[in-house]
C-alpha positions in Angstrom: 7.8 102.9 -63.5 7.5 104.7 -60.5 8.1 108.4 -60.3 10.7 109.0 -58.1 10.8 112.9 -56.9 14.6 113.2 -56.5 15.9 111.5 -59.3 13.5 113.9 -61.4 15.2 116.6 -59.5 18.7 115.5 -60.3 17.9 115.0 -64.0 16.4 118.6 -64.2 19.3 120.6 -62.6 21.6 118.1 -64.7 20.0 119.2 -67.8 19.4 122.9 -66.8 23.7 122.7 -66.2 24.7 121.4 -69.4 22.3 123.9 -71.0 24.3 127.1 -69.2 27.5 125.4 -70.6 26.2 125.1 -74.3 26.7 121.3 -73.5 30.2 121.5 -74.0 31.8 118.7 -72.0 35.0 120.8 -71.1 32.8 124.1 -70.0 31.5 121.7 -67.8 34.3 120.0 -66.3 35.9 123.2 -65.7 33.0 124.9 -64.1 33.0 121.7 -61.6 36.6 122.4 -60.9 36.3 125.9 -60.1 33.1 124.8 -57.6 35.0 122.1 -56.3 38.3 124.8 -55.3 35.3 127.2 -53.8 34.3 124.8 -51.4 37.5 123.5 -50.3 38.4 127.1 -49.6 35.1 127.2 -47.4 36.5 124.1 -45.4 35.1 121.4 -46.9 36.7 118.1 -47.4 37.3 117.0 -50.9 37.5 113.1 -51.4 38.1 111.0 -54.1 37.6 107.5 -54.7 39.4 104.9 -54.2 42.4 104.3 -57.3 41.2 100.8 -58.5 43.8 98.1 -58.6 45.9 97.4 -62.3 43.4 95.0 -64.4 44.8 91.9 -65.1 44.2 90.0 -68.0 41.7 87.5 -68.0 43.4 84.9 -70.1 45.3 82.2 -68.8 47.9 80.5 -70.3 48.0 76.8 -70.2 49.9 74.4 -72.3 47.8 71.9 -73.8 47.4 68.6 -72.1 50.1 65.9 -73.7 48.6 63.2 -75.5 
């Protein structure tokens, strides 16, 4: 496979992250919050994506032919 420089990058600071939260999934999340409030503040614009649509079931419901 190819080495691809950025994605290398990405995985490091990634891993280097977790780390300085003791890869504790809430540290984490919270620290993300608190950098997401900081750069709001500095004017930037938050966006999230889109809300999918409810999921439908996938069955459908059909009487059996008549005989």
């Amino acid at each position: 496979m190819k080495e691809n420089e950025i994605l290398e990058e990405i995985h490091r600071i990634r891993a280097e992250q977790a780390r300085e939260c003791g890869y504790d999934v809430d540290v984490m999340m919270a620290r993300m919050r608190q950098n997401l409030g900081r750069l709001k503040e500095e004017g930037w614009k938050i966006v999230s994506p889109p809300k999918r649509p409810a999921e439908k079931s996938g069955a459908v419901h059909e009487d059996p032919p008549e005989k």
